[in-house]
C-alpha positions as CSV (number, residue, x, y, z in Angstrom):
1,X,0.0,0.0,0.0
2,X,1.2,3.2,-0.9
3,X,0.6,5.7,2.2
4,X,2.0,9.2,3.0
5,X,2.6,10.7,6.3
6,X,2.2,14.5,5.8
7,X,3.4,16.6,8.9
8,X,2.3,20.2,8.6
9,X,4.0,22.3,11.0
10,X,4.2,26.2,11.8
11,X,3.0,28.7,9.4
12,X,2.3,25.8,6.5
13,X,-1.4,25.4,7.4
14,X,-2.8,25.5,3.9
15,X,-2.7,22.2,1.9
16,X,-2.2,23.4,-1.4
17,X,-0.7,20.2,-3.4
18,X,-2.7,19.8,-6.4
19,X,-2.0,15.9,-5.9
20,X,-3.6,15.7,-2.2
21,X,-6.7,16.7,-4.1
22,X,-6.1,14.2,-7.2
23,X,-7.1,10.7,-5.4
24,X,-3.4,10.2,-4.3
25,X,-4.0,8.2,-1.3
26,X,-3.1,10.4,1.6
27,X,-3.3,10.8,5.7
28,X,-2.7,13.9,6.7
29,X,-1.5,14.9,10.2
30,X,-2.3,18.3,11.4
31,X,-1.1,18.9,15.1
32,X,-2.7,22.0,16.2
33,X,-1.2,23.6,19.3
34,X,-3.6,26.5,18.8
35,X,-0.8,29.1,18.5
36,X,3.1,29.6,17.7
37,X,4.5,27.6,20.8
38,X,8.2,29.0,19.4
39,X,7.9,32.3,18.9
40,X,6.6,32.1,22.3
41,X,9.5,31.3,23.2
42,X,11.7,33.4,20.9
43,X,10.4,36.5,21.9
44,X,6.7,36.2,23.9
45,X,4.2,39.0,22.9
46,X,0.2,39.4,23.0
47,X,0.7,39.0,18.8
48,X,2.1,35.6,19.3
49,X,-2.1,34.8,20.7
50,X,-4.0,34.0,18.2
51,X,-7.7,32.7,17.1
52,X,-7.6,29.2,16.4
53,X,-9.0,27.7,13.4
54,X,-11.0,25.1,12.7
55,X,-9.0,23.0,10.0
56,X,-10.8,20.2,10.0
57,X,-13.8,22.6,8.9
58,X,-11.8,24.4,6.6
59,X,-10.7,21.2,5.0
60,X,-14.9,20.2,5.0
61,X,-15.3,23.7,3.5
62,X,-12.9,23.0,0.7
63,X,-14.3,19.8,-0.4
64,X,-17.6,20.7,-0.4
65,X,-19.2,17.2,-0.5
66,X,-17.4,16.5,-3.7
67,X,-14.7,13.7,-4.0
68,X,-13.6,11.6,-1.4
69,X,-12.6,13.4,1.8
70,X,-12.8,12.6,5.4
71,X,-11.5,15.0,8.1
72,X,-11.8,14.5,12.1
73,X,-10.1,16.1,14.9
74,X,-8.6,14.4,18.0
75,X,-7.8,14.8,21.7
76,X,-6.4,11.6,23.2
77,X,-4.0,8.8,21.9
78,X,-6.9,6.5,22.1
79,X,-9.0,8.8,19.5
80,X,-5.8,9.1,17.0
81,X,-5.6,5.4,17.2
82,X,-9.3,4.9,16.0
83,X,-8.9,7.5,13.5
84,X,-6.2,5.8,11.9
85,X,-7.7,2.5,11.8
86,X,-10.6,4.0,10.0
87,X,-8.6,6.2,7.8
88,X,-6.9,2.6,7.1
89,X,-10.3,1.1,6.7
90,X,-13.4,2.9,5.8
91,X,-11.8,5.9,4.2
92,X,-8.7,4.4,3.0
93,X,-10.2,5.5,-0.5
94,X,-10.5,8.6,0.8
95,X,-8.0,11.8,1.2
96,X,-7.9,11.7,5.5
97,X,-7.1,15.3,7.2
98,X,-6.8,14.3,10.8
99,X,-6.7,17.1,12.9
100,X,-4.6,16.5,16.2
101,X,-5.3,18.9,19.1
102,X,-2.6,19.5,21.5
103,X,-1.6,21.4,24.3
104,X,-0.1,24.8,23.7
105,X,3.2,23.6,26.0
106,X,2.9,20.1,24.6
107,X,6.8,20.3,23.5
108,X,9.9,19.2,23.5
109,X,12.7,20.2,25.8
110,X,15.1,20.3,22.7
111,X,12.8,22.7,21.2
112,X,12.3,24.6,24.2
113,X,16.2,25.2,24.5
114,X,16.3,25.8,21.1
115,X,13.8,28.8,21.0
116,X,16.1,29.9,24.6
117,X,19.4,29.7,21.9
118,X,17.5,31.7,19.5
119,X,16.1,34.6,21.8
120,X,19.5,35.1,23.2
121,X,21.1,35.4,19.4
122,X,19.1,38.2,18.9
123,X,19.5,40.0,21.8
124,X,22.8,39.9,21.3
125,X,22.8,40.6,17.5
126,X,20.6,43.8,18.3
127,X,23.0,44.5,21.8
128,X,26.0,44.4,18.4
129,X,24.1,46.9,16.3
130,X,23.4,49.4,19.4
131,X,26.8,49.4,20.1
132,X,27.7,49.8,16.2
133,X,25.5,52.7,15.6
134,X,26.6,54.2,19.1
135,X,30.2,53.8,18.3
136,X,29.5,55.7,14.8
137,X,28.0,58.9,16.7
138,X,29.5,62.0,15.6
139,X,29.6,63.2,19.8
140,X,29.5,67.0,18.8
């Protein structure tokens, strides 16, 4: 069987691939976090809080009752397994958008240092460029 694993992640939310829509037999993964969990913690702001969409609607919305599409959204490991098995059953002649919800924090602690790393490179880039521009002054 030929399956794909599609693993949307930040700032990619729109499927767009012609062949997703073609019959290509597909599952697609959508882990929604219901925001930007590492620009949170790049640089944390009130525009980093955002209104959550409803993907598994806006996939519905898309395909319009036309063609084969099946979209569900899930909370719990024991829900993602069932949606699987039914993507692998019912709908397996069917494009599948699952729709996996998530805690915002649900991370890992690589990516958590990593966003840490990247916060302090641009302090210090911006600390460089204060200094720069303060060090071209004309004082009089």
């Amino acid at each position: 069987m030929n399956l794909n694993h599609n693993f949307i992640g930040d700032c990619t939310r729109c499927v767009n691939d012609d062949e997703k829509w073609a019959g290509q037999r597909s599952i697609i993964f959508l882990i929604n976090n219901g925001g930007y969990t590492i620009e949170v913690e790049i640089h944390d702001g009130p525009y980093n809080v955002i209104k959550n969409w409803d993907y598994s609607g806006l996939i519905d919305a898309v395909h319009n009752g036309e063609g084969k599409c099946w979209t569900t959204k899930v909370r719990c490991e024991d829900d993602l397994i069932e949606a699987i098995e039914v993507a692998n059953g019912d709908k397996k002649d069917c494009l599948c958008f699952i729709e996996v919800i998530v805690h915002k924090d649900d991370t890992s602690k690589e990516l958590l240092q990593w966003g840490s790393r990247v916060a302090a490179a641009i302090i210090m880039d911006l600390f460089s460029c204060f200094l720069l521009a303060a060090a071209t002054l004309d004082p009089h």
